[in-house]
N, C-alpha and C positions, 0 to 999 in steps of 0.2 A: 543576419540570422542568429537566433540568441542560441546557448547551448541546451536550451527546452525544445528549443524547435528543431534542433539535430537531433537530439535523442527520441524525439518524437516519430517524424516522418523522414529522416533519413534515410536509404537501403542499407540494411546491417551489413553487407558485406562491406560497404565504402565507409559507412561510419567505425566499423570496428576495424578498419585500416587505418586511418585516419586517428583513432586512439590509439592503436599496439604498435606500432611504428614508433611516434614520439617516446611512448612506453620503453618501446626495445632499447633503443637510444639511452632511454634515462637508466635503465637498468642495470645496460651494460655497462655505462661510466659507474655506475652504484659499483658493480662489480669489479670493475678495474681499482678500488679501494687495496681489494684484497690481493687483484690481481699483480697489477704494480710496487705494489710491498714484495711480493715472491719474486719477483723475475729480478729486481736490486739487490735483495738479501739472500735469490740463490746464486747469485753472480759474484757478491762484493763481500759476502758476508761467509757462507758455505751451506752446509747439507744441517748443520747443527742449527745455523739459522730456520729455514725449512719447519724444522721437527720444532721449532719454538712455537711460530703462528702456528702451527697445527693445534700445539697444546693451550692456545690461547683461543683460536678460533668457535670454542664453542661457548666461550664466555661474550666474546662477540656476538654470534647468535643469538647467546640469551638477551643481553641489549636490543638488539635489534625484534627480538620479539616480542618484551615489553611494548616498543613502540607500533610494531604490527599488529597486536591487542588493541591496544588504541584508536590503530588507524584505519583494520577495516571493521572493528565496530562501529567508529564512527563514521567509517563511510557507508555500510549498509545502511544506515540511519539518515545519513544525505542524500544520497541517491534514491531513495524512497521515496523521503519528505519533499524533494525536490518534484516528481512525479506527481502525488498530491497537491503541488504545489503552494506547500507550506514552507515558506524561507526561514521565518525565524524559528521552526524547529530545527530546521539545517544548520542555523547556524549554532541554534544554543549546542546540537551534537556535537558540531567542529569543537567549539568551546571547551566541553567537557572533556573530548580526547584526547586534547592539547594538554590541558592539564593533568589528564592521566598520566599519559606518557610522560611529563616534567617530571613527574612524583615517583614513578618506578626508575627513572633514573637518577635521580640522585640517593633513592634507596638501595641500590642496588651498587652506586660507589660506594657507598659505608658500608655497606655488607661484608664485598668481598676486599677493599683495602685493608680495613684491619686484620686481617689474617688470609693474607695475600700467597704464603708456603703453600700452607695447608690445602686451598684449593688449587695447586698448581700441583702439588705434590697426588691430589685424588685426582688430577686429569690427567696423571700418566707420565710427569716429567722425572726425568731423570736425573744422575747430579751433573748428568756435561750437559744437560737442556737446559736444567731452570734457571740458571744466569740469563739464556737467548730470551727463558718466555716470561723473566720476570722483568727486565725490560720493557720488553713491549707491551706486557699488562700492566706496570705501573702507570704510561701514557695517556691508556686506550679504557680504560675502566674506569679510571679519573674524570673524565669526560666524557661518562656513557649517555648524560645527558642529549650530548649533541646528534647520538645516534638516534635513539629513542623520536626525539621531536624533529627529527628529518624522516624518520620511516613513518610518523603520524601525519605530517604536513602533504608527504607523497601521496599517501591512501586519500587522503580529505579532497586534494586538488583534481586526482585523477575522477573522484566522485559527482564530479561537477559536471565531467564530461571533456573536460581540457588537460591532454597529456602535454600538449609540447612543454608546459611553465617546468613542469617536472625535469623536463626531458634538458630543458634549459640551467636550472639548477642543479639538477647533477655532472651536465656538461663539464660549468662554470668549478665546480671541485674536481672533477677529475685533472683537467688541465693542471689548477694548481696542486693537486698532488703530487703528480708525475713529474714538475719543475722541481719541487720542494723536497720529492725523495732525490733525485740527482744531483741537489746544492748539498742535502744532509747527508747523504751516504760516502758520495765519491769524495767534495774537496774538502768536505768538514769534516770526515771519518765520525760520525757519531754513531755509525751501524745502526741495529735492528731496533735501537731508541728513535733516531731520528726517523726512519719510518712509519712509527708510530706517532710522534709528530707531527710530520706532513699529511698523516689519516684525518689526525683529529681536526687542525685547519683545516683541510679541506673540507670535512665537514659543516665547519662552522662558517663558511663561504658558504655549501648548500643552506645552509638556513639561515640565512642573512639575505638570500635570492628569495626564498619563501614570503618573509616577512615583507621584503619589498613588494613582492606581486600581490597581497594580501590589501598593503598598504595606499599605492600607487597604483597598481595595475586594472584589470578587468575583469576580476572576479565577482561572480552574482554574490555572493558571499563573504561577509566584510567581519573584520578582527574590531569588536567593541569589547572594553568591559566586560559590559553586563553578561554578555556570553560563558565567561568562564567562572560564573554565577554555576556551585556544586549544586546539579539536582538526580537526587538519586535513583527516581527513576529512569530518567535517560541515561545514567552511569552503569545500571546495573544493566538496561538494555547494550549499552556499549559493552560491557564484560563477558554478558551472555552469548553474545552473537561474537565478539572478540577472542574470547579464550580459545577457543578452538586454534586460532595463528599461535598465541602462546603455548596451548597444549604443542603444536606441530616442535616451534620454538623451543622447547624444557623438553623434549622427546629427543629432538635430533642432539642437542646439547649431552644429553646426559649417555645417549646412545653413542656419539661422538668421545663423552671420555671412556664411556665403556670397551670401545674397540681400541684405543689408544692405548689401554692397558694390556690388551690383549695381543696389541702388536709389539710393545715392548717385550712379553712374556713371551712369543712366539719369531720374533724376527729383531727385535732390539731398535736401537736407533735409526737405521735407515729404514726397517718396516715403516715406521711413523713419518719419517719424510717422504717416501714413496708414497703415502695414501693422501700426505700433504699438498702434491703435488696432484693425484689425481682428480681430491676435490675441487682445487682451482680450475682444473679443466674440464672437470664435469658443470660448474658453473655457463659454460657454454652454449650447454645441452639444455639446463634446465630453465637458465633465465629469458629465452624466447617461448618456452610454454609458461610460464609464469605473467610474461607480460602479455597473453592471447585472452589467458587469465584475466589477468587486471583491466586489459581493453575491454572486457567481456561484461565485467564485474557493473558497471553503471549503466548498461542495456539494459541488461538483464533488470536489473533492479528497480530501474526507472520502469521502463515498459511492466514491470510487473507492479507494481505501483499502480502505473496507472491502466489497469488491466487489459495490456494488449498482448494476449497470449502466445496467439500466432510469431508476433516478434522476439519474446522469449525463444520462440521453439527456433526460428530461426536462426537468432545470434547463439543459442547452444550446437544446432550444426556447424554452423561457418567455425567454431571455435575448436572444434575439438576435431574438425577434418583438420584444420589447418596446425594446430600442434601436434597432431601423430604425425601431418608428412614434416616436419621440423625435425623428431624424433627420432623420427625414422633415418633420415640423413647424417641428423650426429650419431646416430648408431654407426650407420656405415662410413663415414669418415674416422670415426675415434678406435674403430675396429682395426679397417685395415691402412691406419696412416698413424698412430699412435707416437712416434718417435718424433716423426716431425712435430706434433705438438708440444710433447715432453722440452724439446730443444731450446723453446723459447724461454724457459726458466730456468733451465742449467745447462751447464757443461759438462756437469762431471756425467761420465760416459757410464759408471756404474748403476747410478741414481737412474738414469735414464733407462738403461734393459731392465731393472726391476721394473719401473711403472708400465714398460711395455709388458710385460709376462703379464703383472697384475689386470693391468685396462681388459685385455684381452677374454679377461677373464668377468670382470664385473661389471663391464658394457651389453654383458649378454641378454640384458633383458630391458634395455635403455629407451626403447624404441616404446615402451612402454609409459612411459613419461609424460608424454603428452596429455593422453587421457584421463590419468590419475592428476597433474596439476588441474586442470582445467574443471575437472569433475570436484575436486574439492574446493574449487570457487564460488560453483555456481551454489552451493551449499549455503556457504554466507553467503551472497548478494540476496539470498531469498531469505535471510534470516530462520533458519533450519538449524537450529545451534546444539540439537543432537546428532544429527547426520555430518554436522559440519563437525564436530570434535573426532565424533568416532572418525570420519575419515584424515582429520588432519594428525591423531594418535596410532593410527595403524599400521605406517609401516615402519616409524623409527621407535615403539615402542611396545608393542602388542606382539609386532612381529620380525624385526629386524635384530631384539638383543636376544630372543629365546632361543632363535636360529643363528645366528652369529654363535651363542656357547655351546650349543649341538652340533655344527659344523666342525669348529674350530679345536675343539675336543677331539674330534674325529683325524681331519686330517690336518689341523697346523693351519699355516698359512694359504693353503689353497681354500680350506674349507672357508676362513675369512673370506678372499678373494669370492667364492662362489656364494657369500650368504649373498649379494647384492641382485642375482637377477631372478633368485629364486624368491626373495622379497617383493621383489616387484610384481612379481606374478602373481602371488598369493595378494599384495595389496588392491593391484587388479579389480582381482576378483570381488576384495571387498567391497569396493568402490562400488561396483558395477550391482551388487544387490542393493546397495544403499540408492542408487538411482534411479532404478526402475519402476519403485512405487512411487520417487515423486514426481517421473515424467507421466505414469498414469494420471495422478492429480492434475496437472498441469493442463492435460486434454481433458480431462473431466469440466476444467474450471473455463477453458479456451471454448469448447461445445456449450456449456453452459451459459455464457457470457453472448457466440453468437445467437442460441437461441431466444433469447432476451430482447437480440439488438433487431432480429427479424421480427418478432410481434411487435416492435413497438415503431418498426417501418410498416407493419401492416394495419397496424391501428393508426398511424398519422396517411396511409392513403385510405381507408376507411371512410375515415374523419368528413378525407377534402371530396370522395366523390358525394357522402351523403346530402341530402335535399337539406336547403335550409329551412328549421321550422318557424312559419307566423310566429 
């Protein structure tokens, strides 16, 4: 059975198990990147390490959403064209995205390497930080390339309809990241450099697995030349429908060093490792609605393509029952079991009752998560690329910094801790208008489409009982 004919007549519920499972998998080892760098460098390194990848991590993000730009413009554009059943538009998109992504990342090292203070200096570091996070941004920026065209290659392969490839090449870097932070950290002592070392191979292990399965493997969709032949309509189609991951990406980034500052100014050094510490374990929470998401994202897109609307509606229920109750559970785990998670990335017993006070505090609307990732996927997969910005801008920048400096103004530290679930809620909400009109369309076009397909069953039995004429 080919991956047309899955995304075809599959049942959504087993087909989109069957994607977000491999997804989950690939994600999570995606995550363990960040994750496995903290739990080394809060171990071997200390709490000043910590507060480094914090001040680096939104320059991370911003890589990584270069190549999310790239990767689910050009995936809304393959999973479409794939539906239509048009290949070599599918693949001239792969093509283009590929090369997007190349080009934002190596623009993006010369940007910020040449004045590499400065931007470390507006993300909040301090002078006992920025030694930790000029380190690991020397490494990791250098070679933002290899992020960028691993988050484009991710998006394009899941578009096909086939998560395990992913799921396989992020495996294949995790592993070797995890050996490589434990040769560079403990018997080499190269600290919070050599962490960022073993990120960047490992990386470049995931995409070295990509190109193979590209190459070698069983993809409908094949790496020529002539693919990465610039055509600017399809480029600007990939940016239009793209921007929105980047908008989300340059939001949370900028909102990221905006609260870094404000935790230095309000709580100092360990503020900043405390929230350091939270992001990583909110990572938990959010990268299984993410990949319900991305399992979601070539249903949807395909069946809508090829207008089977009904299956639309359905892979939008199964998706977003199934990341509230996800949601719902790391709410309640992260609520009342906090320490325990805390543990796994330090010792130090201080660090650890701050992020318990904190969590307790900005988990309070977590549970919310589900529906807000999920609902700003299906945005892009239909190529909705006002619905799709507005929602992917609204909670780390619309709403996240305005209320972060009116909270935190207020009361300090707590008022920080409490922007997060009152954001949530308010993002909620906006999600939730932004959807409403296009599930009306949807059954406008679903009604519409069966109407159609019953006349033209009642004119083909028409047809066969009429008398033949002499």
């Amino acid at each position: 059975m080919t991956h047309k004919s899955i995304l075809d007549t599959e049942s959504i519920g087993r087909l989109l198990f069957k994607l977000a499972v491999p997804a989950f998998f690939g994600m999570l080892v995606m995550a363990l990147y960040n994750i496995v760098d903290t739990i080394f460098i809060g171990r071997y390194v200390g709490s000043l390490g910590i507060a480094g990848l914090s001040i680096v991590f939104p320059f991370q993000m911003l890589a990584q959403g270069f190549g999310m730009m790239a990767g689910i413009g050009g995936a809304s554009l393959v999973s479409r064209s794939l539906g239509a059943r048009n290949i070599g538009k599918a693949e001239h998109a792969m093509g283009n995205a590929i090369l997007l992504g190349s080009v934002f990342g190596i623009a993006m090292s010369i940007i910020i390497l040449f004045n590499m203070d400065f931007w470390l200096g507006m993300a909040g570091a301090t002078e006992s930080i920025l030694p930790y996070a000029r380190d690991y941004m020397e490494v990791v920026i250098a070679f933002a390339i290899l992020m960028t065209l691993v988050m484009a290659f991710h998006s394009v392969v899941v578009a096909e309809g086939n998560a395990k490839m992913p799921m396989i090449s992020m495996i294949c870097g995790a592993i070797l990241n995890i050996i490589l932070d434990a040769v560079f950290i403990i018997p080499l002592k190269m600290g919070i450099r050599g962490a960022a070392i073993a990120t960047m191979i490992s990386n470049g292990a995931s995409l070295v697995c990509f190109l193979c399965y590209f190459f070698y493997g069983k993809s409908t969709l094949r790496l020529k030349l002539k693919i990465f032949r610039p055509d600017f309509k399809i480029i600007r189609q990939i940016v239009v429908i793209g921007v929105s991951g980047l908008a989300m990406t340059l939001s949370n980034s900028f909102s990221a060093i905006f609260l870094n500052n404000l935790l230095v100014i309000h709580g100092g050094d360990m503020a900043v490792s405390t929230f350091g510490l939270i992001n990583r374990a909110m990572v938990f929470i959010f990268m299984p609605c993410m990949v319900i998401g991305q399992g979601m994202q070539p249903i949807i897109g395909f069946n809508y393509g090829a207008r089977q609307y009904d299956r639309v509606f359905r892979a939008l229920k199964i998706s977003l029952s199934w990341a509230t109750g996800i949601a719902t559970a790391g709410f309640l785990i992260f609520y009342f079991f906090p320490g325990r998670i805390m543990s796994i990335f330090t010792t130090d017993q201080d660090l650890i009752a701050q992020t318990i006070y904190a969590s307790k505090r900005m988990f309070l609307g977590i549970y919310l998560l589900g529906f807000i990732s999920v609902s700003s996927i299906v945005f892009q997969a239909l190529g909705k690329a006002v619905q799709s910005f507005i929602a992917s801008v609204a909670r780390p920048a619309l709403l996240l910094i305005p209320v972060l400096y009116i909270l935190s103004s207020i009361w300090h530290m707590d008022g920080i801790w409490y922007t997060f679930p009152l954001t949530d809620a308010l993002t909620a909400l906006v999600i939730l208008l932004l959807l409403l009109p296009l599930i009306r369309d949807l059954q406008r076009r679903r009604d519409s489409e069966a109407k159609n397909t019953g006349s033209m069953a009642t004119a083909v039995v028409e047809a066969e009982q009429s008398p033949i004429q002499p």
